[in-house]
C-alpha distance (Angstrom), angle and dihedral (degrees) to the residues before:
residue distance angle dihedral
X1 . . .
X2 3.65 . .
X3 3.82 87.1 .
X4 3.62 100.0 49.1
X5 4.24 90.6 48.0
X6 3.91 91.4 40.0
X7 3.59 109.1 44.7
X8 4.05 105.7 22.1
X9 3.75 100.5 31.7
X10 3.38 91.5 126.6
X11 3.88 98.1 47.3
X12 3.90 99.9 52.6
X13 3.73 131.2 63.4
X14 3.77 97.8 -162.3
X15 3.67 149.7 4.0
X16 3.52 123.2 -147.3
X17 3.84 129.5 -179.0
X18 3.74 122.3 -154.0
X19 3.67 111.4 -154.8
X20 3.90 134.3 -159.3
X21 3.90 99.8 -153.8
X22 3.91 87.7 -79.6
X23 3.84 106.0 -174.8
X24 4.35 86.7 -154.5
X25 3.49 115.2 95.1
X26 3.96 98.6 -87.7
X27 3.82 100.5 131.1
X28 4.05 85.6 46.1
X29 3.70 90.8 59.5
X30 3.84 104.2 27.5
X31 4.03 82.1 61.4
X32 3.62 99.6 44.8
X33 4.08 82.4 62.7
X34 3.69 85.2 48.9
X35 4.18 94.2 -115.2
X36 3.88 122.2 145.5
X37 3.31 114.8 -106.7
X38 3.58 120.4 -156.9
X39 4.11 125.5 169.9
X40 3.96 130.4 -139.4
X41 3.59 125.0 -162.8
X42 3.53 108.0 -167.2
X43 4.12 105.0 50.9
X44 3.56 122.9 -166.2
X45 3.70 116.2 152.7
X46 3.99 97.6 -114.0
X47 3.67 84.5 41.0
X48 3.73 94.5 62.3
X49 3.80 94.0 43.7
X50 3.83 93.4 59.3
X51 3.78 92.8 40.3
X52 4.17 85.2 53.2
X53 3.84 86.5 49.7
X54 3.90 93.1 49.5
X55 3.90 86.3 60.4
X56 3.50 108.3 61.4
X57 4.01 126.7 48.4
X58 4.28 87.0 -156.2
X59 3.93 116.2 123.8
X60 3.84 87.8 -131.7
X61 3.65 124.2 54.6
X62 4.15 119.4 -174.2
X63 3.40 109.9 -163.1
X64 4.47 122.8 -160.6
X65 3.74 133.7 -175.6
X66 3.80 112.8 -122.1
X67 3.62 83.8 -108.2
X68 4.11 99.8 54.8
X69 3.65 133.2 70.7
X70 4.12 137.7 -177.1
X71 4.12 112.9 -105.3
X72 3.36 99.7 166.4
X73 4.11 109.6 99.9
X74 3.97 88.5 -143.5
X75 4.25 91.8 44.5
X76 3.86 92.2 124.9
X77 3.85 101.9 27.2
X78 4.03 88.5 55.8
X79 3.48 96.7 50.0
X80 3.91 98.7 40.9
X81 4.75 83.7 50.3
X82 3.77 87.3 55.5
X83 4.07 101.0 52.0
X84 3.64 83.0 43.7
X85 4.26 93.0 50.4
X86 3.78 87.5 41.0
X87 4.15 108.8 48.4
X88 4.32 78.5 177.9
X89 3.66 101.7 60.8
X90 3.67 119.9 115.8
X91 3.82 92.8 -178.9
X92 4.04 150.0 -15.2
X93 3.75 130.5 -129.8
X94 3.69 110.0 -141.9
X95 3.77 119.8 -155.8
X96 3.88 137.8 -104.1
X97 3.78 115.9 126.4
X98 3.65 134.2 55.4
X99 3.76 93.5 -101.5
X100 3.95 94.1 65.5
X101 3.43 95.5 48.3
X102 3.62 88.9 46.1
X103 3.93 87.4 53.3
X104 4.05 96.7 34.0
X105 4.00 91.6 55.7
X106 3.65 94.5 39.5
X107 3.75 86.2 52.9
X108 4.07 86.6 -132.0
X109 3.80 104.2 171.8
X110 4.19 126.6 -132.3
X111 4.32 77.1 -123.0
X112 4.06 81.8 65.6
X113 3.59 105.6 35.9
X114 3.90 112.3 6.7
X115 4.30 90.2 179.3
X116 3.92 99.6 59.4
X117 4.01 95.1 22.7
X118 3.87 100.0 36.1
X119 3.90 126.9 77.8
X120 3.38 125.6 -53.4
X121 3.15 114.9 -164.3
X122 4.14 100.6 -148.3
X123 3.79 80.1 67.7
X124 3.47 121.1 19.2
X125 3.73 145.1 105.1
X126 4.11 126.1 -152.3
X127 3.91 144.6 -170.2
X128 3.94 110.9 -92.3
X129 3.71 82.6 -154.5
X130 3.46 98.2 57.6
X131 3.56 94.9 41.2
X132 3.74 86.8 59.9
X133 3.51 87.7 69.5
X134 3.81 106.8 36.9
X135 3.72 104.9 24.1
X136 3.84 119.8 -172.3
X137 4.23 114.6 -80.2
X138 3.32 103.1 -120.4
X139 3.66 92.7 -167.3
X140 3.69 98.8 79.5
X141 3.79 123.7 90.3
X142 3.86 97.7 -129.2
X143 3.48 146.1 -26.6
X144 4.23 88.1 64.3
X145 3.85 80.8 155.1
X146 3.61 97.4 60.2
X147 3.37 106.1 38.4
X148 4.04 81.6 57.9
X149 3.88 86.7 49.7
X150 3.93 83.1 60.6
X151 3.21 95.8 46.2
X152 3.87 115.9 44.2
X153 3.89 83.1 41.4
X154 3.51 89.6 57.0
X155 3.39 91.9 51.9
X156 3.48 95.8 54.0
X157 3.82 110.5 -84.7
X158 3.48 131.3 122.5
X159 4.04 129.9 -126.9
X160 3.71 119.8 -170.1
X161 4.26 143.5 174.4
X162 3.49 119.2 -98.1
X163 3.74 121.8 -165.2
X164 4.39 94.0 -122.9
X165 3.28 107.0 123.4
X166 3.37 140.4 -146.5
X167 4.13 150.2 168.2
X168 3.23 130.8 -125.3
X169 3.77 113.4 -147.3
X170 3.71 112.6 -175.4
X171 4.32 134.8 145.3
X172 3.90 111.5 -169.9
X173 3.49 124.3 -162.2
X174 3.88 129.2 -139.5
X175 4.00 92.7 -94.6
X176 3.99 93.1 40.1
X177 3.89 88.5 57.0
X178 3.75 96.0 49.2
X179 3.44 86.0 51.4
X180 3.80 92.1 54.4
X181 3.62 89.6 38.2
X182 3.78 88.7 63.7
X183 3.69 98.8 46.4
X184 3.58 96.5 50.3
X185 4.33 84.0 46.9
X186 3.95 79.2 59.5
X187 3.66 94.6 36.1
X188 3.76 104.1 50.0
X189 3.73 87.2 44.2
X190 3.80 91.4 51.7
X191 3.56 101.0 43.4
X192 4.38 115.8 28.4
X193 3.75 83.3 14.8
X194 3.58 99.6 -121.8
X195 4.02 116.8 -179.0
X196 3.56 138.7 -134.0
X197 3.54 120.4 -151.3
X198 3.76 134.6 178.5
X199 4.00 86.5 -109.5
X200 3.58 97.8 46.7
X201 3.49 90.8 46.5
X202 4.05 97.5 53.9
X203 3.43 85.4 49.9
X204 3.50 104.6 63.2
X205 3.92 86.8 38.9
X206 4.39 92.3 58.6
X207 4.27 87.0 41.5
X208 3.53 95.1 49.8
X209 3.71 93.7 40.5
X210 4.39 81.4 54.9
X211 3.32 91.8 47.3
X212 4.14 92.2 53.5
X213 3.82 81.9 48.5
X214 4.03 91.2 51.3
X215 3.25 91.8 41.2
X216 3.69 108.1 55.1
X217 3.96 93.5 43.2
X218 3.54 94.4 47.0
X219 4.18 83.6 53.9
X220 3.50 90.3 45.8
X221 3.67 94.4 53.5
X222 3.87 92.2 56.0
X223 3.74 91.8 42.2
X224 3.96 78.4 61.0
X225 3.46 97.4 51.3
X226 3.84 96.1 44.9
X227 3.80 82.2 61.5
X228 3.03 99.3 48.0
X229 3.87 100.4 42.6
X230 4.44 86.3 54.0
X231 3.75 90.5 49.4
X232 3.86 86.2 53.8
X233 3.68 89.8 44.7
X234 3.47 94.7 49.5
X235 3.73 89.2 61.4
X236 3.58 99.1 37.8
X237 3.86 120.0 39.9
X238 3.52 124.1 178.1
X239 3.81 112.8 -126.4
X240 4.13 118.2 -83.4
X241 3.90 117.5 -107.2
């Protein structure tokens, strides 16, 4: 918040904060930045999109994860230049991970690959307009933002990079993954109809059970050798500077 109203003041017209009935003090700080803060009860992910979009009367909408922010000083201005070069665009993918850039420079288009060059909704901005017309499903269990890639680009639209960048700053616990784990299960299924079968399945339980096995005697092994190397050190320090 203090980034957004600090550093882009003058590129946004409002901030708005959609809320899962946190019990932390997010409405206490979201209005001390002067943001609207408005709750939903029942989240799903394309749920929370369209309830975003209801809030704001603004042809753009950029949409971030709690967990992501803008860094680059020209974010807004960049994203706001290419709606206005591209009258067709129903929405940008901004950059953060190796796979956009990978993508952006290669010039690989959402048409191509509509997972790695479509939206993404931790960093991503879209047409109100064409929202209007194809708002987000809400009844899928993830990837909301590309099955609307699919879809608006079947229908005729456009969705391109744009050079804003961002990071994405997040630390998932054990239970958190699993429950990602099982929504992009659902998801993959759903949307590139990706299988699961009992073989495929055992699989990946006897290769990640290996890879435990690898992993913990290859950490023991250096917890060995840091031992060793201070008890060495301990008996034979170089001279101070």
């Amino acid at each position: 918040m203090k980034n957004l109203k600090e550093r882009y003041i003058d590129d946004i017209q409002e901030v708005i904060v959609i809320d899962n009935l946190s019990t932390d003090r997010s409405e206490e700080i979201s209005k001390q930045f002067g943001a609207k803060f408005v709750t939903i009860k029942n989240f799903s992910y394309g749920g929370s999109a369209n309830f975003a979009a209801k809030q704001t009367k603004f042809p753009i909408v950029v949409m971030f994860s709690a967990h992501s922010y803008p860094v680059s000083h020209d974010f807004f201005k960049l994203i706001k230049k290419k709606f206005h070069e591209k009258p067709n665009l129903a929405g940008v993918r901004c950059l953060h991970s190796p796979n956009d850039y990978k993508n952006f420079i290669n010039k690989v288009p959402a048409k191509i690959d509509p997972n790695k060059s479509g939206l993404i909704f931790s960093g991503s901005a879209f047409s109100r307009q064409v929202w209007e017309k194809y708002p987000f499903r809400e009844d899928v269990a993830t990837f909301e933002d590309k099955e609307w890639t699919k879809r608006v680009l079947k229908a005729g639209y456009d969705i391109d990079f744009v050079a804003s960048i961002f990071c994405y700053q997040i630390k998932r616990n054990k239970k958190q993954l699993f429950f990602r784990f099982k929504n992009d299960v659902v998801g993959n299924y759903q949307l590139w109809h990706t299988d699961v079968g009992f073989i495929s399945s055992s699989k990946g339980f006897i290769m990640s059970i290996l890879r435990l096995l690898k992993s913990f005697f290859v950490d023991f092994w250096y917890i060995i050798k840091r031992y060793t190397f201070l008890i060495k050190f301990i008996f034979n320090k170089p001279d101070k500077f």
